[in-house]
C-alpha positions as CSV (number, residue, x, y, z in Angstrom):
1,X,0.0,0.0,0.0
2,X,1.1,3.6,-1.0
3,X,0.5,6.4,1.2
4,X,1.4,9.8,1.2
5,X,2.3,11.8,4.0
6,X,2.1,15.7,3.4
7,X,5.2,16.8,4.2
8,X,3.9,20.1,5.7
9,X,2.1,18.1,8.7
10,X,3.0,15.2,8.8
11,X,-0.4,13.4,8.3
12,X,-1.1,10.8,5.9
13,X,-3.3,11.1,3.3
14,X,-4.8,8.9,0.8
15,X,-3.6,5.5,0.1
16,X,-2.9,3.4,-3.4
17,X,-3.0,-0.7,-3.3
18,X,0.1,-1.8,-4.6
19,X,-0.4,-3.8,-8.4
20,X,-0.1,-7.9,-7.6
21,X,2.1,-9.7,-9.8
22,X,-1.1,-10.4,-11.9
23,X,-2.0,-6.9,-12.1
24,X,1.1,-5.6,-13.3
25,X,0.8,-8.6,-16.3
26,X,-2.5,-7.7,-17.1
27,X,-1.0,-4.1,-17.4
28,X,1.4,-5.5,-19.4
29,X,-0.8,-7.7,-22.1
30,X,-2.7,-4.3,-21.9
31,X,-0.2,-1.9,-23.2
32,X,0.9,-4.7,-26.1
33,X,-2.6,-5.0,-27.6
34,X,-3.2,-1.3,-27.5
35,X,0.1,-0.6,-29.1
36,X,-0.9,-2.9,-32.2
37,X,-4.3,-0.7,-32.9
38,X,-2.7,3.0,-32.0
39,X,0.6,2.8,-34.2
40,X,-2.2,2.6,-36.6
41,X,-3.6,5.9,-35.7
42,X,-3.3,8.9,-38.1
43,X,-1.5,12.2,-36.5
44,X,-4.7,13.9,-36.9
45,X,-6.3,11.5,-34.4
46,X,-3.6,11.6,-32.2
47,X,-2.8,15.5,-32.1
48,X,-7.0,15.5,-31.1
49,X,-6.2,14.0,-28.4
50,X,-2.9,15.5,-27.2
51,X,-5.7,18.6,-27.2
52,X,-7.8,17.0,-25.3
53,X,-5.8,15.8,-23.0
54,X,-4.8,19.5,-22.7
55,X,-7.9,20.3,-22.1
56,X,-8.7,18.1,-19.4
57,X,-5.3,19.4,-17.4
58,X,-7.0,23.0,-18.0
59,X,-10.1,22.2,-16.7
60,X,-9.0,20.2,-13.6
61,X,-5.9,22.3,-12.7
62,X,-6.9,23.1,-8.5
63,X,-7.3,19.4,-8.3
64,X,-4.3,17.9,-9.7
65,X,-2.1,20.9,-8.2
66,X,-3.6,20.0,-4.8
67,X,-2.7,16.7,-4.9
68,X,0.6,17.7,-6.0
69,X,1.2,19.8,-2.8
70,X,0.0,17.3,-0.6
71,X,2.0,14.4,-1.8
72,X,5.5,16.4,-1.7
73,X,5.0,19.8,-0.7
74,X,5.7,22.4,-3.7
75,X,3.8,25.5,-3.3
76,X,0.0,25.2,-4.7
77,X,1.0,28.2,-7.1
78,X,3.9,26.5,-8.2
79,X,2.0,23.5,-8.5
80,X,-0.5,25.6,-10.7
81,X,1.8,27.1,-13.0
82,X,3.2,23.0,-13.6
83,X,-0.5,22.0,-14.6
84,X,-0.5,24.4,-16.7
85,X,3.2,23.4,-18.2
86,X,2.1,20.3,-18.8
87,X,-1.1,21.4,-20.7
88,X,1.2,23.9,-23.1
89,X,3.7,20.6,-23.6
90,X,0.6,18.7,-24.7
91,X,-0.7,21.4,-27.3
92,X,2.5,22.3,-28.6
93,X,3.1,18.5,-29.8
94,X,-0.6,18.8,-30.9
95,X,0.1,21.5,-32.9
96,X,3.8,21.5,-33.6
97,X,4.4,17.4,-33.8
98,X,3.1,16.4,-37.1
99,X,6.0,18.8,-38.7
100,X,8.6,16.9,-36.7
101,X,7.8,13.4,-38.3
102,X,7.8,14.6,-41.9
103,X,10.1,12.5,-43.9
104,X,13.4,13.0,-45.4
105,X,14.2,12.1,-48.8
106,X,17.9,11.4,-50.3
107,X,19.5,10.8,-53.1
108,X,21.3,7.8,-53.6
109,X,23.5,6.1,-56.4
110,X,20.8,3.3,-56.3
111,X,18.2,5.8,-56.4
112,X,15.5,8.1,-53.8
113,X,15.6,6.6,-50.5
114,X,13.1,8.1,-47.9
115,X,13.7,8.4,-44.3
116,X,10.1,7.8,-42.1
117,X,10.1,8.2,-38.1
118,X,7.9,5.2,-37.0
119,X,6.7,3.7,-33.3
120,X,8.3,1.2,-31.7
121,X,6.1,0.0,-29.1
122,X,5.6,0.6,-25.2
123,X,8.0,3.0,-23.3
124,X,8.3,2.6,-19.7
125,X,9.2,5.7,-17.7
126,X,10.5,5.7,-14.3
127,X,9.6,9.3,-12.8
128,X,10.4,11.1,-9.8
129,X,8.6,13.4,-7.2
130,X,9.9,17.0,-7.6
131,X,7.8,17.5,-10.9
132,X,5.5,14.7,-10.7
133,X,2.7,15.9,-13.1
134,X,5.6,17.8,-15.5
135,X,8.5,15.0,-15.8
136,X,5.7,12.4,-16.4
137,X,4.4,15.1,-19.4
138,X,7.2,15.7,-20.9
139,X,7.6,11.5,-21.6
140,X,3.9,11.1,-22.8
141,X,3.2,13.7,-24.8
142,X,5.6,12.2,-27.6
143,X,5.0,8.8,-26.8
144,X,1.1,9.8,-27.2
145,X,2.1,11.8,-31.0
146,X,4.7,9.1,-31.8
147,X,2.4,6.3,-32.1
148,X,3.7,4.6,-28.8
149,X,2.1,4.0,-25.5
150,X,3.2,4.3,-22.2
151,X,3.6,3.0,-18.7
152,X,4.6,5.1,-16.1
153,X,6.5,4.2,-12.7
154,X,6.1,7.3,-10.5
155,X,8.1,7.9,-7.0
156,X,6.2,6.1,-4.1
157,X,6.1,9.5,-2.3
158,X,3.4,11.0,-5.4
159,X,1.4,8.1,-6.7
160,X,-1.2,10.1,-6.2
161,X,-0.3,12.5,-9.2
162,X,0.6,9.4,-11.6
163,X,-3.0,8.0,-10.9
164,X,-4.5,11.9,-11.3
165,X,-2.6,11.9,-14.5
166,X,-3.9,8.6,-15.8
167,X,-7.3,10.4,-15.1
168,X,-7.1,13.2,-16.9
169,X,-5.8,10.9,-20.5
170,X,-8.5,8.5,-19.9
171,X,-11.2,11.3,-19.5
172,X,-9.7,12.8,-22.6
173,X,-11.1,9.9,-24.7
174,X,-8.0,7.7,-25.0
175,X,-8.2,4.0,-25.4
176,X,-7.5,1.8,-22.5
177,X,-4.3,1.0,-22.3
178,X,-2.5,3.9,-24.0
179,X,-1.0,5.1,-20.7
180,X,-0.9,3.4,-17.1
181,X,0.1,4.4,-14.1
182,X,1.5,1.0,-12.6
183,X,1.4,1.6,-8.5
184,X,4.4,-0.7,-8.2
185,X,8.2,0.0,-5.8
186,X,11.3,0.0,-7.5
187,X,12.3,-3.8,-6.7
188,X,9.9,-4.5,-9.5
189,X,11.6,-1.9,-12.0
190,X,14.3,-4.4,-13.4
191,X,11.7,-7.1,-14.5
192,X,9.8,-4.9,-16.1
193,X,13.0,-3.9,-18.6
194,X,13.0,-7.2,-19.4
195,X,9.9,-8.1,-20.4
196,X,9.9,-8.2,-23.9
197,X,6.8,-6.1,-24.4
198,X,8.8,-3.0,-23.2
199,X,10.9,-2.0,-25.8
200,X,12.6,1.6,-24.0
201,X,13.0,2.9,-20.9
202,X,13.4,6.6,-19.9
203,X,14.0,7.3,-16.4
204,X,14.7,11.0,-14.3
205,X,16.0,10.5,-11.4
206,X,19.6,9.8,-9.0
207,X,22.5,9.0,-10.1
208,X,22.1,5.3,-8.7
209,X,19.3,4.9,-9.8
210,X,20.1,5.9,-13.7
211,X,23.1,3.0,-13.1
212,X,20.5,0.6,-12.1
213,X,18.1,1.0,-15.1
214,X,20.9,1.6,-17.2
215,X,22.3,-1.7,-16.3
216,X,19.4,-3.5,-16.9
217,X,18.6,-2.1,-19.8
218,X,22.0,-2.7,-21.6
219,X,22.0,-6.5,-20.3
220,X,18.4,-6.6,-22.7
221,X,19.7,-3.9,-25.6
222,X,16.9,-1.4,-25.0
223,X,17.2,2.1,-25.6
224,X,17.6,3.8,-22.6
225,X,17.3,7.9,-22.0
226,X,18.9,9.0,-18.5
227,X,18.2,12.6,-17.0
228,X,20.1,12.8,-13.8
229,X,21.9,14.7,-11.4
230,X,23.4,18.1,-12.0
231,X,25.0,20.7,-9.8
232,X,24.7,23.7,-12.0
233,X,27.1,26.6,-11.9
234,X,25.7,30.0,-12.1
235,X,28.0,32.4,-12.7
236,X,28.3,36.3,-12.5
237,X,30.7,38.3,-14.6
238,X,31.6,42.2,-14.0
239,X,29.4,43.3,-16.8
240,X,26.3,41.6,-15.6
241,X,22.9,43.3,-14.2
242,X,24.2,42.3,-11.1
243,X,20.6,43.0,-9.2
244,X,18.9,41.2,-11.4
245,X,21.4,38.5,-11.2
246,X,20.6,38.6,-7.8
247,X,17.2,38.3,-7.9
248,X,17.1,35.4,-10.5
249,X,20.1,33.7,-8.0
250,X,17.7,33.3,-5.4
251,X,14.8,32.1,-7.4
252,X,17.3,29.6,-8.9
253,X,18.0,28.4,-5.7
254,X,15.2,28.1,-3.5
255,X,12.4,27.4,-5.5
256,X,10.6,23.9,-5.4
257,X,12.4,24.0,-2.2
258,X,15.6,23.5,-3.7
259,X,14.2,20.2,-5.3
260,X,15.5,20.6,-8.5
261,X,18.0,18.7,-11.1
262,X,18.2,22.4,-12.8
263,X,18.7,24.4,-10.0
264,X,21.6,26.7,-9.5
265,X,23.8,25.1,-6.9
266,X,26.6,26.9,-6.9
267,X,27.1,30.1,-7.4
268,X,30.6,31.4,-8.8
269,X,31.3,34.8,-9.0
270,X,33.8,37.1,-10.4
271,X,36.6,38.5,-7.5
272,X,35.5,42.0,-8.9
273,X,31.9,41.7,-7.7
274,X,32.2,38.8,-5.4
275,X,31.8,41.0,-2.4
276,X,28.7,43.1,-3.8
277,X,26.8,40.1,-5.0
278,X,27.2,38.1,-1.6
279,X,25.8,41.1,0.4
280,X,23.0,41.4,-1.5
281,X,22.3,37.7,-2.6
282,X,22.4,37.1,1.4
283,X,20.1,40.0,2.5
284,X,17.5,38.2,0.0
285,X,18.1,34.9,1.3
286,X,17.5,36.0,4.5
287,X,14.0,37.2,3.7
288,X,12.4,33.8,2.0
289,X,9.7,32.7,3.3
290,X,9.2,29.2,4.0
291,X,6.0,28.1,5.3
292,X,2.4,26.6,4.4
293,X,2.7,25.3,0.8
294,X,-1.1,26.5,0.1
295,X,-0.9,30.2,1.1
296,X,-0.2,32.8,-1.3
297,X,2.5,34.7,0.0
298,X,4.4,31.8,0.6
299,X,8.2,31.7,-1.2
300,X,8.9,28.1,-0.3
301,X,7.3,25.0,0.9
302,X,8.6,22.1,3.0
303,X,11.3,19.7,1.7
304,X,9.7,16.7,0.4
305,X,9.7,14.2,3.3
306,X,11.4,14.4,6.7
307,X,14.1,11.6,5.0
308,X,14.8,14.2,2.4
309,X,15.2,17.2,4.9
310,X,17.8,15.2,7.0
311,X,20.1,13.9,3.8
312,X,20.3,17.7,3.0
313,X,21.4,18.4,6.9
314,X,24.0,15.7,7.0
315,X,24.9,17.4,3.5
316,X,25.5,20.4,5.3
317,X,27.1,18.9,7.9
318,X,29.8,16.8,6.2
319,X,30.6,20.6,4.0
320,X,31.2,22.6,7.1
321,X,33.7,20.0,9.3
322,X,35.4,19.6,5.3
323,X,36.1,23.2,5.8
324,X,32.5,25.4,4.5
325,X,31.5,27.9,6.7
326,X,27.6,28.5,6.9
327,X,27.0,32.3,6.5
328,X,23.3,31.2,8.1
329,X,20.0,29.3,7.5
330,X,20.6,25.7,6.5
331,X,18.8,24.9,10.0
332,X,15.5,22.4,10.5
333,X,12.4,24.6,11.2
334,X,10.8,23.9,14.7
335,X,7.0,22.5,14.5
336,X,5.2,20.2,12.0
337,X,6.9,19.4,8.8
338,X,9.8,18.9,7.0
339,X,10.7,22.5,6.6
340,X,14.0,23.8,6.5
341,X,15.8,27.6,6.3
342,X,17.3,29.3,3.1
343,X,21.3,29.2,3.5
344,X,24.4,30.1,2.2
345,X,28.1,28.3,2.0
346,X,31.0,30.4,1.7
347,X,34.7,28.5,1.4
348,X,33.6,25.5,0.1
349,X,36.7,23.3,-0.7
350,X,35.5,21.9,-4.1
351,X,37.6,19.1,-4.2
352,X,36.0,17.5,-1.3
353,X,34.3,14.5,-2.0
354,X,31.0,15.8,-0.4
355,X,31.4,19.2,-2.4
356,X,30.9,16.8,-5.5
357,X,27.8,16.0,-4.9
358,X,24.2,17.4,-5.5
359,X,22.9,19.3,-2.5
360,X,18.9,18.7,-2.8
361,X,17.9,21.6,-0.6
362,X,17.8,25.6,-0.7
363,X,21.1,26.0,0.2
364,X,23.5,27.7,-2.0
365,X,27.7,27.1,-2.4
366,X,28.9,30.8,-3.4
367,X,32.4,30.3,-4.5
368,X,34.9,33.4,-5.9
369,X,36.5,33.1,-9.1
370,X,39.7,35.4,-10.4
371,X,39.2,35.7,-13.8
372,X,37.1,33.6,-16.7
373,X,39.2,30.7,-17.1
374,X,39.1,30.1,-13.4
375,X,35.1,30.4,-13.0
376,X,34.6,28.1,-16.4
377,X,37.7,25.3,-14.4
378,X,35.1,25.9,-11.0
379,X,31.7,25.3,-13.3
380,X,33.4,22.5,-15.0
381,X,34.9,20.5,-11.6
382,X,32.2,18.2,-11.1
383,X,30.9,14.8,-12.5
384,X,27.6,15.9,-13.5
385,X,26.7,18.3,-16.5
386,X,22.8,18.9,-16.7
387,X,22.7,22.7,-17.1
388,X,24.8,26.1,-16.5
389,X,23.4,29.9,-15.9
390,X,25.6,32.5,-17.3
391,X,25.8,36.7,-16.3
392,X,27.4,38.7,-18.8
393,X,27.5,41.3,-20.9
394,X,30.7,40.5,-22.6
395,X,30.2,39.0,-25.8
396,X,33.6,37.3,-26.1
397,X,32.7,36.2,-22.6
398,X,29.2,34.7,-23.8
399,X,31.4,32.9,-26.4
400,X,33.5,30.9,-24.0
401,X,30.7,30.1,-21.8
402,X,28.6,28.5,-24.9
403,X,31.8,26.7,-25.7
404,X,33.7,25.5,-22.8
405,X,31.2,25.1,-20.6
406,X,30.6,21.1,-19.6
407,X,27.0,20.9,-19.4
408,X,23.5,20.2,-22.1
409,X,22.5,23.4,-21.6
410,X,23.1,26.9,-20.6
411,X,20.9,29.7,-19.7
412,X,22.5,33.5,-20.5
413,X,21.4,36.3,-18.5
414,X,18.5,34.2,-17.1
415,X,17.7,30.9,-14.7
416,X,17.5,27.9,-16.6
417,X,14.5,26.5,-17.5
418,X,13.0,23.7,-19.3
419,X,10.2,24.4,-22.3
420,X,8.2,22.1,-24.3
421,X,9.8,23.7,-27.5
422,X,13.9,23.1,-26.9
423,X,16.3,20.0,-26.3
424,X,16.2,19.0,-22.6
425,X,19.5,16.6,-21.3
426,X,22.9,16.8,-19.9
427,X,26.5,14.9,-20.2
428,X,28.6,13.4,-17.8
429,X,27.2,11.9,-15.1
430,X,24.1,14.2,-15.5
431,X,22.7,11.7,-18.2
432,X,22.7,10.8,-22.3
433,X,19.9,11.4,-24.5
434,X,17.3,14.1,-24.6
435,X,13.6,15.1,-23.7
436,X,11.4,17.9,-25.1
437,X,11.4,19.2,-28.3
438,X,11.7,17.0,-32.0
439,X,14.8,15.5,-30.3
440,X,12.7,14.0,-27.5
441,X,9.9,12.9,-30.0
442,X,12.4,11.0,-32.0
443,X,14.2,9.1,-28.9
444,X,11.7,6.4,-28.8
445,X,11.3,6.1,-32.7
446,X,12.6,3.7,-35.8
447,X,14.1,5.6,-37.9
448,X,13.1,3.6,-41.2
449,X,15.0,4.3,-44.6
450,X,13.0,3.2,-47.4
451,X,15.0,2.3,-50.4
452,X,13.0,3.0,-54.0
């Protein structure tokens, strides 16, 4: 049995059976026989019901942000403005998709050959809780458009919102079996990769867990798409607006509690305005709000789980005896819940083991950097490589960043974020393969040449 606790009190909530073993099969045969009538679909009928489906997130958008704040905490505004993500990442394959699979045609000494992006079958996705309605989206939506279906494994902390968002496709007309929600734990993940029935897996999540279904899926040759880790660098240059640097630091930082694989970690800033951006990025720290996920005026909600809160303390702890000094915050909140304080890190010895890793909490590393090259060797002294944030107004400087930067994406003169319309990934340790955009619709496609 699955039940959530809201991580604000501390109370459980509502409660999901776990599948039997003959559940999950019948899940399973489910997906297979759908598969075989949808991949005959045309785009029309499929972009009708990526619309739909849009529709249906529009028109039940309290609910399903609700749920999402009681399962793990996010403010309900934040929660909101996801729902409403997800419905712009249904409509833009709705509308946008159908140019994405037009065939290619070549010329060849034997003659035309045409290239045609085709299904494969179903995709099983292994999700997480930070985003639980939009990391879930941003898998179905092209698995809907590309002719596949799919199953979805969602964090045991949120099956609430995996349910809520089997709803929402089901109401929108779609055959039975075109996407599941399959209320299983992880133990079962690594026979479901084998089944021959599943023929990809896409997971977001830890690094551990990315080796684990990695593993598994290279032992039965499946496709695999990881998004992982990161520890993104944001860094200031002279030239920069440095109050709105400031501003958008913060906001990198702290919100979804800190719960994010894109969120600015550590902040490296330029010895020039190192001192100026510290005083002010501190004073705005200081003044987040963390309290009661559903009010308005709240900045930040509780950490996901009282487990999560206390892996981010011993974090903390580890950094400061390596050497980190804690300016402030970083401290559990007294009361109900799993809150914790903003903070900052100043003299963080990077090549500490523990300054390696991801710190999944609002917490900030601010580190000082001499000149370019030095604040690119900081940026770049980690295993992961998800995303980057870059201040300047230097184009030569903009130049570097773009090219020696060692991540999938960076952000200039604004937070990184993720949008239905671009490339979504990292390298390194961060992950391989990419979500959103045509590149994320093709991922779980044959890419058929036609000879003739």
């Amino acid at each position: 049995m699955f039940t959530s606790i809201d991580p604000a009190t501390g109370k459980p909530g509502a409660s999901i059976p776990e599948l039997t073993a003959a559940e999950i099969e019948e899940r399973l045969a489910r997906a297979a026989a759908t598969y075989r009538t949808w991949r005959t679909t045309t785009l029309d009928e499929r972009t009708a019901l990526l619309e739909r489906i849009a529709e249906q997130f529009e028109a039940n958008a309290r609910e399903l942000a609700a749920i999402a704040t009681r399962e793990m905490g996010k403010t309900l505004k934040s929660a909101l403005a996801e729902v409403e993500k997800c419905a712009a990442a249904f409509r833009h394959y709705a509308q946008n998709g159908p140019a994405m699979l037009a065939p290619a045609t070549f010329d060849t000494p034997a003659g035309p050959a045409t290239a045609r992006w085709l299904p494969m079958g179903p995709v099983l996705a292994v999700m997480p809780w930070n985003f639980p309605y939009w990391q879930v989206v941003r898998f179905a939506a092209p698995t809907i458009l590309a002719g596949n279906v799919g199953l979805l494994k969602h964090a045991s902390l949120t099956q609430g919102c995996g349910a809520a968002i089997e709803r929402m496709i089901a109401a929108a007309g779609a055959p039975a079996g075109l996407f599941q929600n399959l209320a299983i734990r992880s133990d079962k993940v690594d026979a479901l990769i084998a089944d021959p029935r599943i023929v990809a897996v896409t997971l977001t999540g830890s690094e551990g867990a990315g080796i684990k279904v990695a593993e598994a899926a290279g032992r039965h040759l499946k496709k695999v798409v990881l998004e992982l880790g990161g520890s993104d660098p944001f860094i200031v240059m002279p030239s920069a607006d440095l109050d709105r640097a400031v501003e958008q630091a913060v906001t990198a930082r702290v919100q979804n509690s800190g719960q994010s694989c894109i969120c600015a970690k550590r902040m490296i800033v330029h010895a020039d305005v190192y001192d100026a951006f510290l005083d002010r990025f501190c004073t705005a720290m200081r003044a987040v709000k963390a309290g009661d996920p559903m009010a308005a005026d709240t900045d930040m909600g509780p950490l996901s789980s009282e487990e999560q809160r206390q892996t981010t303390l011993d974090q903390l702890a580890a950094i400061q005896q390596a050497g980190g000094r804690l300016l402030f915050g970083g401290e559990a909140l007294p009361g109900k819940g799993a809150y914790m304080s903003a903070g900052v890190l100043v003299d963080v010895p990077i090549d500490h083991p523990v300054a390696q890793e991801e710190v999944f909490g609002p917490v900030a590393m601010v580190f000082r950097a001499a000149d370019i090259d030095a604040a690119i060797a900081l940026a770049n002294d980690v295993p992961f490589g998800l995303g980057s944030s870059v201040w300047t107004n230097d184009p030569a400087e903009r130049e570097r960043f773009e090219r020696d930067i060692e991540a999938g994406m960076t952000a200039v003169n604004a937070m990184l974020a993720s949008s239905p319309e671009a490339p979504f990934g990292g390298i390194k340790r961060s992950g391989h393969g990419r979500e959103l955009g045509p590149y994320g619709l093709h991922e779980f496609m044959n890419l058929k040449t036609v000879f003739g």
